[in-house]
Structure formats: C-alpha cells, structure tokens
C-alpha positions in Angstrom: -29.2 23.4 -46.2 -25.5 24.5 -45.4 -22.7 21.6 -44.1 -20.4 23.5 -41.8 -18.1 20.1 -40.9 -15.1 19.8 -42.5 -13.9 16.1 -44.1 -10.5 15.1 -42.7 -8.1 14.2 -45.9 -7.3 10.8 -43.8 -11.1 9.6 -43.3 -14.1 10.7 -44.0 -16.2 12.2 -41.3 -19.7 13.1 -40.4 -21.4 15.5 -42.0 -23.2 17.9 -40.0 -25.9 20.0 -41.3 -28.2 22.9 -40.4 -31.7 22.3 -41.3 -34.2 25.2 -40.1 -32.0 26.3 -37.4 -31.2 22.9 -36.0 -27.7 21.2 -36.2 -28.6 17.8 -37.4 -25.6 14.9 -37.0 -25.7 11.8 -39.3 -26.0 8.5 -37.4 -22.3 7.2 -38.2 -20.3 10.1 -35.7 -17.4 8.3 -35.1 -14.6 10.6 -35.3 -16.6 13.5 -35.5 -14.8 17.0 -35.9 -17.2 20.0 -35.5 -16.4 23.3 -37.2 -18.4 25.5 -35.8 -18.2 29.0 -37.0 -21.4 30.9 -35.0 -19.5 32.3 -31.4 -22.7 31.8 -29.7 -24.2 28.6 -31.2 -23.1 26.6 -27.8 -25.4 28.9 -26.0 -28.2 26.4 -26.3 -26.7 23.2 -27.7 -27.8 20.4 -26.2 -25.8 17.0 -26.6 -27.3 13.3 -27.2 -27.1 10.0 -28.6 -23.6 8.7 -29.8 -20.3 10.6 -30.5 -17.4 8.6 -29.3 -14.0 9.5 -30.2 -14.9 13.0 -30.7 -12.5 15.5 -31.7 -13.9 18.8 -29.4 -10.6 20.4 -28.6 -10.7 24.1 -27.8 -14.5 24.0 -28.3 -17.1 26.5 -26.8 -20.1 24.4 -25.6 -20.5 26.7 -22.2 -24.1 26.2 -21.6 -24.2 22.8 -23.2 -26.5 20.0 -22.1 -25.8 16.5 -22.5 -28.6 14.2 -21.7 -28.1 10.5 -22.1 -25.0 10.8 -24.5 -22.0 8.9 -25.3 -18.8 10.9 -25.5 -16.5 7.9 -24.8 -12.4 8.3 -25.7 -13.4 11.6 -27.0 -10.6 14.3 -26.8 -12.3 17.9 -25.5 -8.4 19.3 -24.4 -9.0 23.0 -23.3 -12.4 23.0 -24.3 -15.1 25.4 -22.6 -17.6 24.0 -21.0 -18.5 26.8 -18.6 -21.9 25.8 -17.2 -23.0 22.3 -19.3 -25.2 19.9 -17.9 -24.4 16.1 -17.8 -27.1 14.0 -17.2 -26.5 10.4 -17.5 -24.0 10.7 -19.8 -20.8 8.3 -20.6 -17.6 10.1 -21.1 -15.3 7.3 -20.5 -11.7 7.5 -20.9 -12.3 11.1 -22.3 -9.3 14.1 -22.5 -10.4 17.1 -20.6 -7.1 18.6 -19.7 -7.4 22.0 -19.1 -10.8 22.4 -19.9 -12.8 24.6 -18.1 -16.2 23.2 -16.5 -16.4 25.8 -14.1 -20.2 25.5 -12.5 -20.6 22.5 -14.3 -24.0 20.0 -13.4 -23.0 16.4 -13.5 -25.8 14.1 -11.9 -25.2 10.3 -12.9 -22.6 10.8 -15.4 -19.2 8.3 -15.7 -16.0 9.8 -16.4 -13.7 6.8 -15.7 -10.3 6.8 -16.6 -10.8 9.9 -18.2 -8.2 12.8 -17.9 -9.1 16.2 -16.1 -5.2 17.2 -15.5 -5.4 20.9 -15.2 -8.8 21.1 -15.9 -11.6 23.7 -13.6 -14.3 22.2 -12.0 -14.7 25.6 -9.3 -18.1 25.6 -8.1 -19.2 22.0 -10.3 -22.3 20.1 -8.5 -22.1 16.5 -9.2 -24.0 13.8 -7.9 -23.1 10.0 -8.2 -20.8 10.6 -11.0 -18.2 8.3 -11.5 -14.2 9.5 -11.6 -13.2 6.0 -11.3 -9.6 5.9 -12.0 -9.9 9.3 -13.7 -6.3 11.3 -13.7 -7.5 14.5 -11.8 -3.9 16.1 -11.7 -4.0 19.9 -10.2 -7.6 19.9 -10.6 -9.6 22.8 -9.2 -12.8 21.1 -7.2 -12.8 24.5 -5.5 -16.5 25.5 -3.5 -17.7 22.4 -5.7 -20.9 20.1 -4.5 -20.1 16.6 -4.7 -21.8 14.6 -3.1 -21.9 10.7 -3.4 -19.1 11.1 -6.3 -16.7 8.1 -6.6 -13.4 8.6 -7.1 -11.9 5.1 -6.6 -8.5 4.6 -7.3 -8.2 8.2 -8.9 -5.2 10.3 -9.1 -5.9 13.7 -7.3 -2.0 14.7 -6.7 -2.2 18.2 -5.9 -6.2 18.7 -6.7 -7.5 21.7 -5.0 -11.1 20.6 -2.7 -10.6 24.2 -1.0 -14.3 24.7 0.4 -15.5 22.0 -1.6 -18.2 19.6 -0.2 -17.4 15.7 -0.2 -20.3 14.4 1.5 -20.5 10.6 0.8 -18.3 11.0 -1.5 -15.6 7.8 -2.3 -12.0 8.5 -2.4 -11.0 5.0 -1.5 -7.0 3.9 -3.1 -6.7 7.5 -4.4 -3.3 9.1 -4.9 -3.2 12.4 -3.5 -0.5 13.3 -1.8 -0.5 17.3 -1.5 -4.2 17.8 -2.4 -5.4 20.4 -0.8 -9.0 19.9 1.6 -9.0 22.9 3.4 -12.1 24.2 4.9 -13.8 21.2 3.0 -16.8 18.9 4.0 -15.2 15.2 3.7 -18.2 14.0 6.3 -19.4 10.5 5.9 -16.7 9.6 2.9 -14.3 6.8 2.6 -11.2 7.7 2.8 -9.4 3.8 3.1 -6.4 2.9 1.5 -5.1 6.3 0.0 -2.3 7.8 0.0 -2.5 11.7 1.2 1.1 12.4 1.9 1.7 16.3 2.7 -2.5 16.6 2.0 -4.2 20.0 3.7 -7.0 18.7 6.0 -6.7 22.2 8.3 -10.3 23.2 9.0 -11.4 20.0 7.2 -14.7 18.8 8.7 -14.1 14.8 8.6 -17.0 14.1 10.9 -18.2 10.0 10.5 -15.5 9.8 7.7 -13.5 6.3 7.5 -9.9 6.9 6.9 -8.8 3.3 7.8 -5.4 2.3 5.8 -4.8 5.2 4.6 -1.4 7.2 4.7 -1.1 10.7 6.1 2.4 11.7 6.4 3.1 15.4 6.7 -0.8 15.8 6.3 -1.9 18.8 7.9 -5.2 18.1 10.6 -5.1 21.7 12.2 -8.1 22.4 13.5 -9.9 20.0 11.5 -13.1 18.0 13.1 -12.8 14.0 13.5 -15.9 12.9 15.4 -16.8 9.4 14.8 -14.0 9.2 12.4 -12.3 5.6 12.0 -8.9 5.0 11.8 -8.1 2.0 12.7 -4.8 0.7 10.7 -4.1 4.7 9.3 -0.6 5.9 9.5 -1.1 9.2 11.2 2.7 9.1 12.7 3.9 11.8 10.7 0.5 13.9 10.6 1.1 17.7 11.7 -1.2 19.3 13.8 -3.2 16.6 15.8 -4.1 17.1 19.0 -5.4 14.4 21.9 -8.7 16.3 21.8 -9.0 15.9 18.0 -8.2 12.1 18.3 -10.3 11.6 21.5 -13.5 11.7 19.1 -12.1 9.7 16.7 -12.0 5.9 17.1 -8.7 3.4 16.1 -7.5 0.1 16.9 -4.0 -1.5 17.8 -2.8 -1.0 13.7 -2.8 2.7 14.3 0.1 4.6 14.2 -0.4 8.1 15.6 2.0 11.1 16.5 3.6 11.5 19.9 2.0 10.2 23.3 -1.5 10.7 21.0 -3.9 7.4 21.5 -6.7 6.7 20.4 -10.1 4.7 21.9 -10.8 1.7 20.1 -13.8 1.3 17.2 -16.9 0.0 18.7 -20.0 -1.2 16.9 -21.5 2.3 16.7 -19.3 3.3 13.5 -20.9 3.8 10.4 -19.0 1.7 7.8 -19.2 4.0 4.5 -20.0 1.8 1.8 -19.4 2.5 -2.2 -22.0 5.0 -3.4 -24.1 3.4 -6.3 -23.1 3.1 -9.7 -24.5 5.9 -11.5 -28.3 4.7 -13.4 -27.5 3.7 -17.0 -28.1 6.6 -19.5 -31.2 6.5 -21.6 -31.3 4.6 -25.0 -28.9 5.9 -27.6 -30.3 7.3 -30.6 -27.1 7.1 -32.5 -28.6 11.2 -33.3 -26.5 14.3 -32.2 -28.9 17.6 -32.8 -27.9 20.9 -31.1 -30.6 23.3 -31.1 -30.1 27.2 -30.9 -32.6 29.7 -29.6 
C-alpha cells in the first residue's frame, strides 16, 4: 500500500492510496490535492462520489469519466481534460480557466457560475447541461454539439460558436457582445433579452429561433437564415447585413426596431415559443468514495 497525496502544512488533507492497482480516496475529500506522479494514470480514471473544493490545477485527467460526482467550487485552472465524460455530475461554481476540454461528453451535468474564461471546449457534445450564469469569456465552443444546453444569464463576451450546433439551446440575458456564431446552428434557441453587440451571425442558421428583446447592434446577419424567427421588441437598428428578404421570413411586432426602410410582418399564432430546456436529472446518490481505476 503506497500514499502518493501530499498533506498541506495548513490542513490536513485526504489521503489517497493505491490498493491493487486502484486509487482509493478516504470519505472526508474536502480539499483534496492529488499528486499524481504516473503520466498516464488519467488514461482510465474515472471520477465519483464527493470532492468539493478540489485543488486539480494543471492536472491531466484527458480520458477521465465522471459519473454522478460532485466537484463543486473546485479549482481545475489549466487542467487537461481532453476527452472526459460528465455524466450527471455537479461542478458548480468550479475554476476552469484555460483548461482544455477539447471533445469533451457532458450529458446532464451543471456548471453554474462556474468559470471557463479561456478555456477549450472545440468539438465538446453536451446535452442539457447547465452554464447557468457560468463566465464563458473567449471560450472556444468551436464545431461543438450542444444541444438543449442552458446558458441563462451567462457571460459569453467574445466566445467563439464557429460551426458549433445550438439546437434548443438557451442563451436567454446572456452577455455577448462580439461572440462569434458563424456558420453555427442557433435553430429553435432563445435568444431573448441578450445583449449581442458587434456578435457574428453571417451564415448563422437561426431558423424558429426567438430573439425577442434582444440587442444586436453592429451584429453581423450576412447571409444568415431567419425563417420563423421572432423578433418582436429586438433592436436590430444597427444590425449589418440584413436584407428585406432575410426579414420577410422572420416575424416582429410594432417594438421592433429594424435598419433602413426594412419591416417586418407581424407574429401570428404559428410561432413556436422556445421554452427553458429542463433542468438537468439529479446525479446518482453520492458515495462520499473517489476511486480512479487504471487499465
């Protein structure tokens, strides 16, 4: 039996143990500060039970999975996590800046008020996973999947969505003026009440979305597609590269403030209203047991 954790001269922490090639956690994790020394033991860890406040700063855990864990307020700064899996996990008000979670799986996992600023999520799938207030500063969503994700009252100032699918997805009272959608699927998401001053929508497919409130000056709408879109009460006035055609297949009301001669047909009672995706399904029961196995 070896301990490779190392005690913090402030407070004590966990000791974590390798018992017949298993990493085995004791149930008080609390502060938690991992020192491990094998290069490839992330390869197969995989992640559950409780480790809140979690020191994982700089960490390799590509490949990790965590099933049903609870990471909240735990600090993972430039951390690589290349690849995990989080299924129904809680990382509340967790620091990723500049991590990397390239081609990360999320499905059900909540990440409010967390911080992703400068973090990667290129080619992340994610399904109803929660960025609730989450600060997702010059994030890279890149080619990402994410579909049904809420990002309610997020910031997303200059987040890239470049090619990134948004189907469903919430980004209702967001902040993100110069993000970048170009080329993205934003069909069927609610778009109300944000601010996307000097946003890229060019080549943006925004087919059924509802963009009612929301502010768009200097937003770029080249070429993008607004069929069924609402935007009743959004301040398009300042938008750059609308056309009549483009707006002819949207739908607004007398609160609309749109570019030029532009005008737009009022709302009937065909629109779909977009409602808030679910809340992501509680993870399983905690264990209060952290084991990473390796292969």
């Amino acid at each position: 039996m070896k301990q490779i954790a190392r005690q913090s001269p402030n407070r004590l922490r966990a000791a974590l143990l390798v018992v017949g090639g298993m990493m085995v956690a004791s149930p008080s994790l609390a502060g938690v500060e991992m020192s491990l020394q094998d290069r490839d033991v992330a390869r197969s860890m995989s992640l559950g039970g409780s480790c809140n406040r979690c020191e994982l700063s700089g960490r390799n855990l590509s490949g990790a999975t965590f099933t049903g864990a609870s990471f909240m307020n735990a600090t993972l700064v430039g951390a690589n996590l290349r690849g995990a899996e989080m299924m129904g996990s809680n990382f509340t008000g967790s620091d990723f800046s500049r991590a990397n979670l390239s081609g990360v799986q999320i499905i059900g996992a909540n990440f409010s008020s967390s911080n992703f600023t400068g973090a990667s999520l290129a080619g992340a799938e994610a399904q109803g996973a929660s960025f609730v207030r989450a600060n997702m500063t010059r994030v890279d969503f890149s080619g990402a999947e994410l579909h049904g994700v809420n990002f309610n009252g997020a910031a997303l100032p200059d987040a890239n969505f470049t090619g990134s699918e948004l189907f469903g997805a919430t980004l209702a009272n967001v902040r993100a003026g110069g993000a970048d959608f170009s080329g993205a699927e934003v069909t069927a998401s609610n778009l109300s009440n944000g601010d996307f001053s000097g946003a890229d929508f060019s080549d943006a497919n925004l087919d059924g979305a509802r963009l009612t409130g929301g502010r768009f000056s200097r937003a770029n709408f080249s070429d993008a597609s607004l069929r069924r879109t609402d935007i009743r009460g959004a301040d398009l006035s300042n938008a750059r590269g609308l056309t009549q055609s483009q707006i002819g297949e949207a739908c607004g009301d007398g609160s609309t403030r749109l570019p030029g001669r532009l005008s737009a047909q009022a709302c009937r009672g065909g629109v779909r209203v977009i409602r808030t995706p679910p809340a992501p399904p509680a993870p399983p029961r905690v264990r209060n047991l952290v084991i990473a196995s390796e292969q």
